[in-house]
Backbone as a printed PyTorch tensor [residue, N CA C, xyz], in Angstrom:
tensor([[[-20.9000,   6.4820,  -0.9150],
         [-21.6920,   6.7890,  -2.0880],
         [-20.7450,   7.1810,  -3.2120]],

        [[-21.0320,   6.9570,  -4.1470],
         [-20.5630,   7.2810,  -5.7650],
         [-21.2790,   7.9020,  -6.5170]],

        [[-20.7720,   9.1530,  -7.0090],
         [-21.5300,   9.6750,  -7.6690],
         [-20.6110,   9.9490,  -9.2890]],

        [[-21.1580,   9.9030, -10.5980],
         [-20.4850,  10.4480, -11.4300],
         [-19.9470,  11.6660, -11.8340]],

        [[-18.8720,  11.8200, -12.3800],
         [-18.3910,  13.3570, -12.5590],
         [-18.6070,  13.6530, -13.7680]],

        [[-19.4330,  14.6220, -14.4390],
         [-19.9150,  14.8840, -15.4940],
         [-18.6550,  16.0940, -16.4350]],

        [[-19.0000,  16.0940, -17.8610],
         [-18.1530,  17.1410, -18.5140],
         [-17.2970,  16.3920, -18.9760]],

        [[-16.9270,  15.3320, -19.0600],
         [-15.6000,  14.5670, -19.1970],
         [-15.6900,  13.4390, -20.6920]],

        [[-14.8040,  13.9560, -21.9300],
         [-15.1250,  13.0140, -22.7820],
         [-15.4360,  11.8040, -22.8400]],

        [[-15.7490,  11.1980, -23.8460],
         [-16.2560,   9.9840, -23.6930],
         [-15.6730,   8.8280, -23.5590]],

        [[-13.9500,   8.4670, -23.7740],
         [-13.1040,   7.6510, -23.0440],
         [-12.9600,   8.0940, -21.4620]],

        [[-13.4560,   9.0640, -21.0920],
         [-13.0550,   8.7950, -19.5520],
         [-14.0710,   9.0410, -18.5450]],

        [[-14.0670,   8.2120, -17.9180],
         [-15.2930,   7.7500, -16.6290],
         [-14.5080,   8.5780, -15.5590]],

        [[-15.8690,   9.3130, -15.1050],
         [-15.2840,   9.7430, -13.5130],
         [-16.1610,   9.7150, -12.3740]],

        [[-15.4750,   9.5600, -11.3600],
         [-16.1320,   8.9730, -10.1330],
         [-15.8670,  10.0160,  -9.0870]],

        [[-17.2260,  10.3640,  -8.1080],
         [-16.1450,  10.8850,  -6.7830],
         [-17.1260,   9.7410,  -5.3110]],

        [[-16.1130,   9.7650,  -4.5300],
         [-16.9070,   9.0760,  -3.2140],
         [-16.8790,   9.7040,  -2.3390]],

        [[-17.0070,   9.3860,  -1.3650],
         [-17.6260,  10.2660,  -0.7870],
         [-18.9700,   9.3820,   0.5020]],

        [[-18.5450,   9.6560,   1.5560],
         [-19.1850,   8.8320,   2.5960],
         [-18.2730,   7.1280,   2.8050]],

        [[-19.5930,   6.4960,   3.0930],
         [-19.5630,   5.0140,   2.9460],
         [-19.8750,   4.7280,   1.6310]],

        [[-18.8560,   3.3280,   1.0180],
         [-19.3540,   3.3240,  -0.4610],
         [-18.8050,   2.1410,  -0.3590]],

        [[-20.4280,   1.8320,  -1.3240],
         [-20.8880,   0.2140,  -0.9580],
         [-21.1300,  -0.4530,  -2.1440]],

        [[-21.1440,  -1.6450,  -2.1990],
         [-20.8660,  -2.9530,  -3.6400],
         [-22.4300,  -2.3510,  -4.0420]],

        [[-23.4840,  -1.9170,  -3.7160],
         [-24.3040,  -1.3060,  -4.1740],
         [-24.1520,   0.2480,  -5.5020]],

        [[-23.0390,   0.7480,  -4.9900],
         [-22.4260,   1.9800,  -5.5540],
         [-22.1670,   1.8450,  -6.9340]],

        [[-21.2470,   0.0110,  -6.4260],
         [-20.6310,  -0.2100,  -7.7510],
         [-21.6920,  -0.9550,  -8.8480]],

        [[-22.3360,  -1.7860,  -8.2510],
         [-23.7510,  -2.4000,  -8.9980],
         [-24.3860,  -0.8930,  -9.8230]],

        [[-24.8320,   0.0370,  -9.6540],
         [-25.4500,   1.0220,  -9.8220],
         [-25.1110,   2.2250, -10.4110]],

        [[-23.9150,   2.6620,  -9.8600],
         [-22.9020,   3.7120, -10.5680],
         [-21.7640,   3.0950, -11.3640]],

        [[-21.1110,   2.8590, -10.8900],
         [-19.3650,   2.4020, -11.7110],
         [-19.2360,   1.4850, -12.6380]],

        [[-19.9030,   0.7600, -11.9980],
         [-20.0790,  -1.0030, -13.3430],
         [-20.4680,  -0.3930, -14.3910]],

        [[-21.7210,  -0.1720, -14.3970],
         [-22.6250,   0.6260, -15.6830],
         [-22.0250,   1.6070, -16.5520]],

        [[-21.5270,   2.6810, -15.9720],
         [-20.2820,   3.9830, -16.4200],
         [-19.5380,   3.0630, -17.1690]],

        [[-18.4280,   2.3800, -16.8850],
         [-17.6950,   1.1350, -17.1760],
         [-17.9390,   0.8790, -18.3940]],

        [[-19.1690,  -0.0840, -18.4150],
         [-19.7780,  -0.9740, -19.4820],
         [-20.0940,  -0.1990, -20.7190]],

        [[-20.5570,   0.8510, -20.1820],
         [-21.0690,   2.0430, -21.3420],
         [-19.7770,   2.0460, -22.0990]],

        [[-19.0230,   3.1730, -21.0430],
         [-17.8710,   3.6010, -22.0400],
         [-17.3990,   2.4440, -22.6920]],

        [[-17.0550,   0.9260, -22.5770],
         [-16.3990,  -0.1570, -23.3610],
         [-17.4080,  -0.1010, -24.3940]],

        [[-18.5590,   0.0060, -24.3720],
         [-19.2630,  -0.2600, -25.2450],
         [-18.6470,   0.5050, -26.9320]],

        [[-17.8270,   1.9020, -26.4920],
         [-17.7280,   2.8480, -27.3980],
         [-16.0990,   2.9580, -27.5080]],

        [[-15.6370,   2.2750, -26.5430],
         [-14.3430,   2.9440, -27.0180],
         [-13.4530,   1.4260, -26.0360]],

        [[-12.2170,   0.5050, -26.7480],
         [-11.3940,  -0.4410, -26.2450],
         [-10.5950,   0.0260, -25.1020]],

        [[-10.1890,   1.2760, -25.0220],
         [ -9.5760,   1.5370, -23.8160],
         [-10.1290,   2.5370, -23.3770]],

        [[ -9.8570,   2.6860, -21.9590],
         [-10.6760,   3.9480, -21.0750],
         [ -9.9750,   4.7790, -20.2490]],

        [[-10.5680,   6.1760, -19.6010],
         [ -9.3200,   6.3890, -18.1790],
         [-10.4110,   6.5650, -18.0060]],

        [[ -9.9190,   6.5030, -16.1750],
         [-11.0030,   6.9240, -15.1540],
         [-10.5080,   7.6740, -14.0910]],

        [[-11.0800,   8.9380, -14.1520],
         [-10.6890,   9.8580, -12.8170],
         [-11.7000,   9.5450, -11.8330]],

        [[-10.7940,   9.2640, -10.8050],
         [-11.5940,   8.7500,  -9.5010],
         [-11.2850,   9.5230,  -8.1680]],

        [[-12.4260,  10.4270,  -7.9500],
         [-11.9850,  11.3000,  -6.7960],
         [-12.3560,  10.7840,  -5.3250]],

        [[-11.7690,  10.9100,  -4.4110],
         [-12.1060,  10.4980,  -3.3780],
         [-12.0800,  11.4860,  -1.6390]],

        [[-13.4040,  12.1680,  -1.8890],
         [-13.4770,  13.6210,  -1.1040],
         [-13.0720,  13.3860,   0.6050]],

        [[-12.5300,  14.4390,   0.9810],
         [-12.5780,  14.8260,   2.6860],
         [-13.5380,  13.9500,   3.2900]],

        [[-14.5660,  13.3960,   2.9900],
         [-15.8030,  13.1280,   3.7900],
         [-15.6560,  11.8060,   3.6220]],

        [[-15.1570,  10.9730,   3.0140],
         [-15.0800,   9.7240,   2.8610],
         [-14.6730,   9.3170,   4.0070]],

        [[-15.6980,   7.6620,   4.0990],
         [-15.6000,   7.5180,   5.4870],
         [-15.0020,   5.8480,   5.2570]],

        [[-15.0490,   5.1750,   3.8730],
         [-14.4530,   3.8400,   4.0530],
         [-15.3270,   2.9770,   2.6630]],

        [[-14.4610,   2.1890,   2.2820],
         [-15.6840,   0.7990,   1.5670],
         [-15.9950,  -0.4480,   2.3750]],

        [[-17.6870,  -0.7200,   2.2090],
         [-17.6400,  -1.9540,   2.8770],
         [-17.0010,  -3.1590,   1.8200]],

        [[-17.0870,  -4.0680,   2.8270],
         [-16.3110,  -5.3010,   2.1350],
         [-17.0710,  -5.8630,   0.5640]],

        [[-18.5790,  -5.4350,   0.2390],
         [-18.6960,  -5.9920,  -0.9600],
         [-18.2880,  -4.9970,  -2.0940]],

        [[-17.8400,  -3.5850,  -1.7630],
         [-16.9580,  -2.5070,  -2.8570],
         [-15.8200,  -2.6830,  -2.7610]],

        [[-14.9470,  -3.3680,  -1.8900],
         [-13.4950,  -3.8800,  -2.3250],
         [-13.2340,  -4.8490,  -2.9180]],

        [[-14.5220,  -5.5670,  -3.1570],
         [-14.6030,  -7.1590,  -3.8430],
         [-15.2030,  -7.0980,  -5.1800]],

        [[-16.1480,  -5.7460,  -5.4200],
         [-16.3160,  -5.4220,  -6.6290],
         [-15.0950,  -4.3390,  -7.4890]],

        [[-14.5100,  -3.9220,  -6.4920],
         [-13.4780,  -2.7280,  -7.4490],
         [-12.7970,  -3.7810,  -7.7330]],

        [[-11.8590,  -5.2840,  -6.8210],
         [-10.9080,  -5.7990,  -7.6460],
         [-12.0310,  -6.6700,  -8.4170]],

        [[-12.7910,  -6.7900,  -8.5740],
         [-13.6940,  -7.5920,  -9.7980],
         [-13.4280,  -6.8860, -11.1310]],

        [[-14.5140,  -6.0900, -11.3090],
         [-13.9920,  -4.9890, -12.1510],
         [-12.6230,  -4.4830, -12.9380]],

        [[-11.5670,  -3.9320, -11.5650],
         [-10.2660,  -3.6320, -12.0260],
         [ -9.8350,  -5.4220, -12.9660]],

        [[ -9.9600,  -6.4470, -12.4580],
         [ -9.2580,  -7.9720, -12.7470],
         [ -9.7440,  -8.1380, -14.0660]],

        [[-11.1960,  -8.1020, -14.4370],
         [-12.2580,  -8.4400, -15.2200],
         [-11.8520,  -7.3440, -16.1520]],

        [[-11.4870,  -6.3500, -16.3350],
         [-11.4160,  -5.4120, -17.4130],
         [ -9.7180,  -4.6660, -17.8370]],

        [[ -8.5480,  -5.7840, -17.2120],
         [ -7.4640,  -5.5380, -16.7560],
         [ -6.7840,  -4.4970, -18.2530]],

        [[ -6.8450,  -5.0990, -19.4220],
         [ -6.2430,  -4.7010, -20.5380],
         [ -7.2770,  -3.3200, -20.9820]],

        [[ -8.5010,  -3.0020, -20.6460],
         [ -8.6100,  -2.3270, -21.2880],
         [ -8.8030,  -0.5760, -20.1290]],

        [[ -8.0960,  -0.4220, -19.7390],
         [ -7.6060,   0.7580, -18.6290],
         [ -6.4670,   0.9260, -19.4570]],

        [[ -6.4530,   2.3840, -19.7550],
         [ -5.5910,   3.4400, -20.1620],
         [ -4.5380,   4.4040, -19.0330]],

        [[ -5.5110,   5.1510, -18.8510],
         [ -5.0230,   5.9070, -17.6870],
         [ -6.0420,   5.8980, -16.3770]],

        [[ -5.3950,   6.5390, -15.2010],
         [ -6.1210,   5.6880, -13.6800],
         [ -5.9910,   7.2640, -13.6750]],

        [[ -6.7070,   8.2880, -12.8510],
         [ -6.2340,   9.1050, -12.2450],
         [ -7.2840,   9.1680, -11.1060]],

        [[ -5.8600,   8.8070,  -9.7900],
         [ -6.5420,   9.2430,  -8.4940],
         [ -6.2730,   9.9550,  -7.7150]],

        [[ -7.9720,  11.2790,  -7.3120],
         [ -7.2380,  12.1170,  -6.4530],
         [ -8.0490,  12.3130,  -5.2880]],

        [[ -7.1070,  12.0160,  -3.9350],
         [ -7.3110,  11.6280,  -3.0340],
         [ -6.3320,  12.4150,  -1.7040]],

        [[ -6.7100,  12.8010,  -0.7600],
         [ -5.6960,  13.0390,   0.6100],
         [ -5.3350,  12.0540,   1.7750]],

        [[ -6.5910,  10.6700,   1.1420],
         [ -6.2070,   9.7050,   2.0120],
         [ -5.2730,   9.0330,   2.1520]],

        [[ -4.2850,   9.0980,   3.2430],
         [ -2.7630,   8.6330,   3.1400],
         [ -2.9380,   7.0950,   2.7630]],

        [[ -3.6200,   5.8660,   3.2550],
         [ -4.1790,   4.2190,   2.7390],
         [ -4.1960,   4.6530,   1.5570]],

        [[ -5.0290,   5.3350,   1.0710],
         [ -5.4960,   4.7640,  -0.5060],
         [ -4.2190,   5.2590,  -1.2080]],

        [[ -3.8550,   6.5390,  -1.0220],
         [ -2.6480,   6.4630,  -1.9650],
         [ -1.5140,   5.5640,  -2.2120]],

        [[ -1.3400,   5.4320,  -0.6000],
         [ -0.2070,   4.2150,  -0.6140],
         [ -0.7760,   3.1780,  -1.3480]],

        [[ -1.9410,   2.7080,  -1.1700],
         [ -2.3970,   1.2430,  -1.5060],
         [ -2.2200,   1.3560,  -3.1920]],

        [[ -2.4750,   2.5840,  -3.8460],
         [ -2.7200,   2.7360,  -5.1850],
         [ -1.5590,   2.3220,  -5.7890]],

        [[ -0.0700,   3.1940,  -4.9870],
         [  0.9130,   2.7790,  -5.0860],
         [  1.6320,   1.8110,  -5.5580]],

        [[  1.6180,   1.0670,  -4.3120],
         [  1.8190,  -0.3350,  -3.5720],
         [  1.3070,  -1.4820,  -4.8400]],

        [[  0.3640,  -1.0520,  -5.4920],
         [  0.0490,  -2.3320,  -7.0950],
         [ -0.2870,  -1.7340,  -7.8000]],

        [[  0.1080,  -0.4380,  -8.4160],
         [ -0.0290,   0.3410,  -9.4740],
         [  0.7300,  -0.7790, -10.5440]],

        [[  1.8690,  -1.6080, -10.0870],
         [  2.7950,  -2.5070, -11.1800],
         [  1.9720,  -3.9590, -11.5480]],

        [[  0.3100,  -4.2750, -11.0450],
         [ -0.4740,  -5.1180, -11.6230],
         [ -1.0510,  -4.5830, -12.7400]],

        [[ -1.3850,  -2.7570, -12.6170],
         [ -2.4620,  -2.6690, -13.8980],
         [ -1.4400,  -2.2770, -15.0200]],

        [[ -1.3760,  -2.8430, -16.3280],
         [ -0.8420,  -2.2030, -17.0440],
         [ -1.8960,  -0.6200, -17.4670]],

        [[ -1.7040,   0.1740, -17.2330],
         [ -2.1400,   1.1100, -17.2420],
         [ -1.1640,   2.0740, -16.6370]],

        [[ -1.3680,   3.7750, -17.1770],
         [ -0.4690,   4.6950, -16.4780],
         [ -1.3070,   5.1040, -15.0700]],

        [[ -0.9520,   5.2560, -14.2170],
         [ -1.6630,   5.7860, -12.5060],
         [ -1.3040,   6.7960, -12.2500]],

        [[ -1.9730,   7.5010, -12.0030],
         [ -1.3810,   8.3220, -11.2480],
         [ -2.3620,   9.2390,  -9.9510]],

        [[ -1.5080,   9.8190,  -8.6570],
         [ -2.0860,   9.8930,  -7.7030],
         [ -1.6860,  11.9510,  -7.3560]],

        [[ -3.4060,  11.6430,  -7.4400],
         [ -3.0490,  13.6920,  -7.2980],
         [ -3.4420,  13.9200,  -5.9240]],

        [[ -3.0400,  14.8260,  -5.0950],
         [ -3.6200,  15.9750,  -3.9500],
         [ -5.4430,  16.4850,  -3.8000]],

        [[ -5.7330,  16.3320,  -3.4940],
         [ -7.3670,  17.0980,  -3.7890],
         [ -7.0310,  18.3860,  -4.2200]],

        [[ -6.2100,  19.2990,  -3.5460],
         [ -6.1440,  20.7100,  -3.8940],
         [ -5.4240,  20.2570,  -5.6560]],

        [[ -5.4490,  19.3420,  -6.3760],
         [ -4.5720,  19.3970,  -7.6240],
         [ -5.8580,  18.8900,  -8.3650]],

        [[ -7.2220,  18.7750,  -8.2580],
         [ -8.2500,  17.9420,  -9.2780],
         [ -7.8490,  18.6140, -10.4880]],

        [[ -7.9620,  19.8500, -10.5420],
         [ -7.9860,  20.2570, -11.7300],
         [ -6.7480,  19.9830, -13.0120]],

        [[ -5.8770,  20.4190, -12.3330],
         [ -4.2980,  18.8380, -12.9650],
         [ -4.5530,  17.7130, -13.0780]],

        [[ -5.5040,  17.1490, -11.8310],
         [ -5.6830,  15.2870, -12.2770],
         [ -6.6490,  14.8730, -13.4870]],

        [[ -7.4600,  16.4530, -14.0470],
         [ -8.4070,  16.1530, -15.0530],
         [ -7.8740,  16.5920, -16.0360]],

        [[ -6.9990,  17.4210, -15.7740],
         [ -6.1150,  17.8710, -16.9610],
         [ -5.2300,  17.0040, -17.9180]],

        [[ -4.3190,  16.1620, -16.9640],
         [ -3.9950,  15.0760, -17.1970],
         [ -4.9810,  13.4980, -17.6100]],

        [[ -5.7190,  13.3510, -17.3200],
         [ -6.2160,  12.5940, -17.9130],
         [ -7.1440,  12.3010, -18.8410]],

        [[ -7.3960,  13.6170, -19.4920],
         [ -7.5720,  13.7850, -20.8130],
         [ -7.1430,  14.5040, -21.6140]],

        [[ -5.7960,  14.5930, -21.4640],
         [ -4.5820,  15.1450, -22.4910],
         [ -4.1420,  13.6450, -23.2040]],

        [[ -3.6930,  14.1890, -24.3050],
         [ -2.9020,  12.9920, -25.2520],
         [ -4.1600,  12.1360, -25.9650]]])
């Protein structure tokens, strides 16, 4: 599941997951968040949290995040992900050098730095 993270200006979208999170999530939550904010502003960040309880994406939310991420490549600013899952960080890693965008990967115990940071500057 995806839920939005509220409080957060209006260039930056935030996400947390949490459970199973499904191409439904993204149809419903993320796309939309997304679309909005382009609507108002050419570039965006998005803090994307990803809690203790997370249990995995099915295969149609890994086919919509690289949709999305591919489909909206130039206009990502800053990425901030914070996560303890050892995969996702690495993976974030591992092609952080496809998005032109800055990434970066926080601790869960650090959200409050990963929001700090991504709406500074």
């Amino acid at each position: 599941m995806i839920d939005l993270v509220r409080g957060l200006p209006g260039n930056v979208v935030g996400f947390s997951a949490h459970g199973l999170v499904t191409e439904d999530d993204y149809r419903k939550v993320l796309i939309p968040a997304v679309e909005n904010a382009l609507k108002l502003h050419d570039r965006i960040r998005v803090y994307y949290e990803i809690g203790p309880n997370f249990t995995g994406f099915d295969l149609g939310a890994m086919f919509a995040d690289v949709r999305i991420g591919a489909s909206r490549l130039f206009h990502w600013e800053r990425i901030a992900l914070v996560t303890d899952v050892p995969w996702i960080r690495d993976s974030a890693r591992l092609f952080s050098f496809l998005i032109p965008a800055q990434i970066r990967t926080f601790d869960t115990a650090d959200a409050l730095k990963a929001k700090t940071w991504i709406v500074a500057g």
